[in-house]
Z-matrix of the N, CA and C atoms (Angstrom, degrees):
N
C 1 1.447
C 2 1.522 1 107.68
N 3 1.432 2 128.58 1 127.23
C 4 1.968 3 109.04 2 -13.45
C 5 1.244 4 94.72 3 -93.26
N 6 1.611 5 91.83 4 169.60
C 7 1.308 6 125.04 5 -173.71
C 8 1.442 7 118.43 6 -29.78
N 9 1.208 8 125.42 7 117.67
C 10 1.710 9 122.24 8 169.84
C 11 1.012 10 108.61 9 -58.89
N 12 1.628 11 153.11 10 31.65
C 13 1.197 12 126.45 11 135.53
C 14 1.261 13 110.63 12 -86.73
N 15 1.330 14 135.58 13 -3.10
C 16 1.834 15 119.40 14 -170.34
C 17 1.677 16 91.44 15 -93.03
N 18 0.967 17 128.26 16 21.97
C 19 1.219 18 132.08 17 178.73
C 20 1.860 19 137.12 18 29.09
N 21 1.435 20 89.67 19 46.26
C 22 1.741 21 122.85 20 -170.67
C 23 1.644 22 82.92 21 -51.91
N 24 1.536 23 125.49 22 -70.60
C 25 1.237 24 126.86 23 -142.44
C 26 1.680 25 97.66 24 -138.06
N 27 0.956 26 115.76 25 174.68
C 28 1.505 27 118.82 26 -177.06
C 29 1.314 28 124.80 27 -86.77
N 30 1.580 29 132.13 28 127.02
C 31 1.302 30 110.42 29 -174.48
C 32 1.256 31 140.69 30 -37.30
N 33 1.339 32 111.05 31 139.78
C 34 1.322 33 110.15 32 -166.38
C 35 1.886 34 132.80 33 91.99
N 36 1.365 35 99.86 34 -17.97
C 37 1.541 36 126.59 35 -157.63
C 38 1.798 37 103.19 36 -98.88
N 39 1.225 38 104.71 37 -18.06
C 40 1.519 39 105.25 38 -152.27
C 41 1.146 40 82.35 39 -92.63
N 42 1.849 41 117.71 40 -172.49
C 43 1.465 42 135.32 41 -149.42
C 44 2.021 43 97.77 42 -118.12
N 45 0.948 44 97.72 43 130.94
C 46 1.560 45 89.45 44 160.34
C 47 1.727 46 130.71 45 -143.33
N 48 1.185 47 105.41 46 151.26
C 49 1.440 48 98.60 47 176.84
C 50 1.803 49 125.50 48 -93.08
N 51 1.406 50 99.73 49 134.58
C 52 1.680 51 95.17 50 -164.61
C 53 1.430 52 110.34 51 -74.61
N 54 1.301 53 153.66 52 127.06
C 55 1.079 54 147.09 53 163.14
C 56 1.496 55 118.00 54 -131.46
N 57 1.486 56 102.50 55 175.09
C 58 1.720 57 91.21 56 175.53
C 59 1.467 58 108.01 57 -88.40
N 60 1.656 59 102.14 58 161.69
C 61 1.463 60 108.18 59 164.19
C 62 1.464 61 136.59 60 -38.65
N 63 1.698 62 100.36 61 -38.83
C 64 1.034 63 75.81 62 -175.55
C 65 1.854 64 127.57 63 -100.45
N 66 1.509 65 111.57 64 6.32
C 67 1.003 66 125.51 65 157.45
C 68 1.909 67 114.13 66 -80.83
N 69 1.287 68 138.70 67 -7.47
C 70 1.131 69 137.84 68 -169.80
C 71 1.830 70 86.65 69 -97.38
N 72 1.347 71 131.75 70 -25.38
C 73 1.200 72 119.16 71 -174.45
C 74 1.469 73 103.15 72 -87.00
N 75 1.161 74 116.69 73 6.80
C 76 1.840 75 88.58 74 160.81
C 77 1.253 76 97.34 75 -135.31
N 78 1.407 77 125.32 76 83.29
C 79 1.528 78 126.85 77 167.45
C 80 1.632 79 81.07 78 -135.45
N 81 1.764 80 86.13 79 162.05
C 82 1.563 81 105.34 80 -175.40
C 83 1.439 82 118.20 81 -59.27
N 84 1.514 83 138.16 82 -6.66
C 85 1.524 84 143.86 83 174.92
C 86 1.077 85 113.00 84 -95.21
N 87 1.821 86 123.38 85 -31.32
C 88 1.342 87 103.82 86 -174.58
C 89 1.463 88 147.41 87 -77.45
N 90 1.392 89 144.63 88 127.81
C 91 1.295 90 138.70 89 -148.87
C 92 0.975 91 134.30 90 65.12
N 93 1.484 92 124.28 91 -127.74
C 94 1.166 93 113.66 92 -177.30
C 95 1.571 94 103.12 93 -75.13
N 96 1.050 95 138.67 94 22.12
C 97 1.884 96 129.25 95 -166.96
C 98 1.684 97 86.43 96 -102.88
N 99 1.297 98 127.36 97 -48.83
C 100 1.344 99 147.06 98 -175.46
C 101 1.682 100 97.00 99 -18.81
N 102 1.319 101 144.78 100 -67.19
C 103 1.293 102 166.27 101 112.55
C 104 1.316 103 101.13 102 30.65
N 105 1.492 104 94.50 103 -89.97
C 106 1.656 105 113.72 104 -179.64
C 107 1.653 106 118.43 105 -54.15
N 108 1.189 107 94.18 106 -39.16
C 109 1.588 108 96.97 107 174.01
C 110 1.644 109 122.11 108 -73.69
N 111 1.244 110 118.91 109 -23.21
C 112 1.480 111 125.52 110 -140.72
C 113 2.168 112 70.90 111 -107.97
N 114 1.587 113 136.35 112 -49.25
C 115 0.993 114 115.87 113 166.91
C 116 1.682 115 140.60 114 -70.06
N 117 1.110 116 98.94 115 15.32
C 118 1.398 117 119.27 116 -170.19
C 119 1.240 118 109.63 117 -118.53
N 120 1.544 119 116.74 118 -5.96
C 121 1.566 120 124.93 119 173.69
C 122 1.554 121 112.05 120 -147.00
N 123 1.565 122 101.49 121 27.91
C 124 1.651 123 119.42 122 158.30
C 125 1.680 124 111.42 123 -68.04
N 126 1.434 125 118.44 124 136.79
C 127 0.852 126 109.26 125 -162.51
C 128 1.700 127 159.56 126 59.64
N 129 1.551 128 93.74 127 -0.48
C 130 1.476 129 117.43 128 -161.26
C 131 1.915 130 92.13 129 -102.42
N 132 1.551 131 115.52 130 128.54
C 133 1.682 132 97.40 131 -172.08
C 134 1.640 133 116.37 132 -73.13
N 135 1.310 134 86.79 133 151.65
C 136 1.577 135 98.57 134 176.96
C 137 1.496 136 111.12 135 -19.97
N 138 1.181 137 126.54 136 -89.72
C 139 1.780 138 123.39 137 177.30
C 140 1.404 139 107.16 138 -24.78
N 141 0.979 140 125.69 139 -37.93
C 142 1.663 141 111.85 140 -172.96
C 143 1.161 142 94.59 141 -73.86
N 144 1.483 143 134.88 142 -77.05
C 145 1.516 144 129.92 143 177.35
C 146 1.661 145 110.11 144 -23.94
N 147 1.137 146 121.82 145 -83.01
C 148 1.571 147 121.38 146 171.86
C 149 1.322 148 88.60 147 6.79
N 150 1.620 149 90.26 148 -112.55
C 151 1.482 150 132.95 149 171.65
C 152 1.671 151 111.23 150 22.65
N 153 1.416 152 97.54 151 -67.00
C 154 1.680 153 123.01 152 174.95
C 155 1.436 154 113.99 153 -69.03
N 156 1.064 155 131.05 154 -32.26
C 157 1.160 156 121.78 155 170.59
C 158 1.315 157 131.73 156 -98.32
N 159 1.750 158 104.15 157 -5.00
C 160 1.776 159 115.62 158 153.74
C 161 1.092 160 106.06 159 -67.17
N 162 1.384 161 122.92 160 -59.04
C 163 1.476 162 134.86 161 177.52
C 164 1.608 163 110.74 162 -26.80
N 165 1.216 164 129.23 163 -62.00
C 166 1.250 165 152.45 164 158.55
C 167 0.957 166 112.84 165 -45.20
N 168 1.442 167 148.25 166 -69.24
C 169 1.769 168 122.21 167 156.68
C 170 1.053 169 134.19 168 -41.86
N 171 2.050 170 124.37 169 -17.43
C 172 0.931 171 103.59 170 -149.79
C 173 1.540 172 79.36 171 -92.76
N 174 1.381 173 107.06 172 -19.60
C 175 2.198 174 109.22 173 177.43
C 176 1.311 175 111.17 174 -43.24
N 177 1.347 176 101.99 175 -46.17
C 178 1.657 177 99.83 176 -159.49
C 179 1.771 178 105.00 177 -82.58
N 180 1.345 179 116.48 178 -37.67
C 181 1.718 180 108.76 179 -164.95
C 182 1.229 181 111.00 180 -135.48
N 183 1.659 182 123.30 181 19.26
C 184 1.306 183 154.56 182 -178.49
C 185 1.545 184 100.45 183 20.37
N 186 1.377 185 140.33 184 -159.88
C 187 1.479 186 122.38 185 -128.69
C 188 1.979 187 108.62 186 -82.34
N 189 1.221 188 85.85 187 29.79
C 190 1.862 189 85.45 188 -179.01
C 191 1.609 190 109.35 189 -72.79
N 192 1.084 191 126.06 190 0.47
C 193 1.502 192 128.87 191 159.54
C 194 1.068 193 133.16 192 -114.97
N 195 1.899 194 123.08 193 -0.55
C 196 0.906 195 114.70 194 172.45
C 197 1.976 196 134.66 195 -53.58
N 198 1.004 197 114.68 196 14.09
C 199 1.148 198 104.02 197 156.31
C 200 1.050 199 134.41 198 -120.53
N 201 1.522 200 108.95 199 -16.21
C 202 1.503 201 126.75 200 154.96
C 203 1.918 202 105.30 201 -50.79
N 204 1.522 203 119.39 202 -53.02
C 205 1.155 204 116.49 203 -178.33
C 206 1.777 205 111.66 204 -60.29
N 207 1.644 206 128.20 205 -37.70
C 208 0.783 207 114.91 206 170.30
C 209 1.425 208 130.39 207 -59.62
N 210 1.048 209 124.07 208 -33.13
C 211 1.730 210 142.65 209 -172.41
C 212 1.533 211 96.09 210 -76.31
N 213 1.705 212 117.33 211 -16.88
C 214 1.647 213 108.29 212 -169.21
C 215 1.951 214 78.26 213 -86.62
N 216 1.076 215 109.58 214 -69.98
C 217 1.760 216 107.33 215 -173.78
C 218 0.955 217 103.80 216 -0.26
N 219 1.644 218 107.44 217 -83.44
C 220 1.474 219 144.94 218 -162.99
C 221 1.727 220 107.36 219 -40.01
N 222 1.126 221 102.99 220 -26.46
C 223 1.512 222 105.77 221 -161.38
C 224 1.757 223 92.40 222 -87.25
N 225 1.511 224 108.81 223 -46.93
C 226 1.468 225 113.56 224 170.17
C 227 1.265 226 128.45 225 -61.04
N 228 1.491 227 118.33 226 -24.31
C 229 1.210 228 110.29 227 166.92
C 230 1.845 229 112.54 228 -107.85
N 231 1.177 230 119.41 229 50.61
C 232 0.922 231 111.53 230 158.90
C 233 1.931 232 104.25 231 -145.84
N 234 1.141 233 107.09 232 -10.30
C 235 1.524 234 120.87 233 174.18
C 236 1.878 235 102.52 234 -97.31
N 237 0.969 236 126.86 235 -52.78
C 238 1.475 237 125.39 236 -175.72
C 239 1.601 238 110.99 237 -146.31
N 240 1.706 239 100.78 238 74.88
C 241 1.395 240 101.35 239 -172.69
C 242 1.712 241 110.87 240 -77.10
N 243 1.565 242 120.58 241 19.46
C 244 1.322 243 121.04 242 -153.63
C 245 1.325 244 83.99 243 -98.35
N 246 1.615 245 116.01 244 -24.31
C 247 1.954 246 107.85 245 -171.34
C 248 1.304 247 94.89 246 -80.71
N 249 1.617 248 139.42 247 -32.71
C 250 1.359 249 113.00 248 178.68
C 251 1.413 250 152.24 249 -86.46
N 252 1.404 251 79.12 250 17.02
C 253 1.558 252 120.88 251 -160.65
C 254 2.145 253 99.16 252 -53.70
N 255 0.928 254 101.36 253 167.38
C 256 1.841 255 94.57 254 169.73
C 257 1.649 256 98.25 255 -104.75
């Protein structure tokens, strides 16, 4: 999170959250949305993306990841605190 194509961080480098399949298939990146999503958050800074795609877990499985989501932050601001910058 987000998606390694908007190219925040380098493949492989970026943060992700583990979930099951079948809750990862209805978040705003998966499949064909991946596309749609990844141009709809071209250009938009990193925190906003975040932002949107916490937002989006928290729709689908409401706070059953909040600590998984915190530890993703955490991981961003201590690996590339320049994206969370204001």
């Amino acid at each position: 999170m987000p998606q390694a194509a908007l190219g925040f961080t380098g493949y492989g480098e970026g943060g992700a959250l583990a979930m099951p399949h079948v809750e990862h298939l209805l978040t705003r990146t998966y499949g064909a949305w991946d596309a749609v999503t990844a141009a709809q958050d071209a250009g938009l800074p990193f925190r906003t993306v975040l932002a949107r795609d916490i937002r989006d877990v928290r729709r689908i499985v409401g706070s059953r990841y909040n600590q998984g989501l915190l530890d993703l932050i955490q991981y961003y601001r201590t690996n590339f605190p320049q994206l969370l910058a204001k």
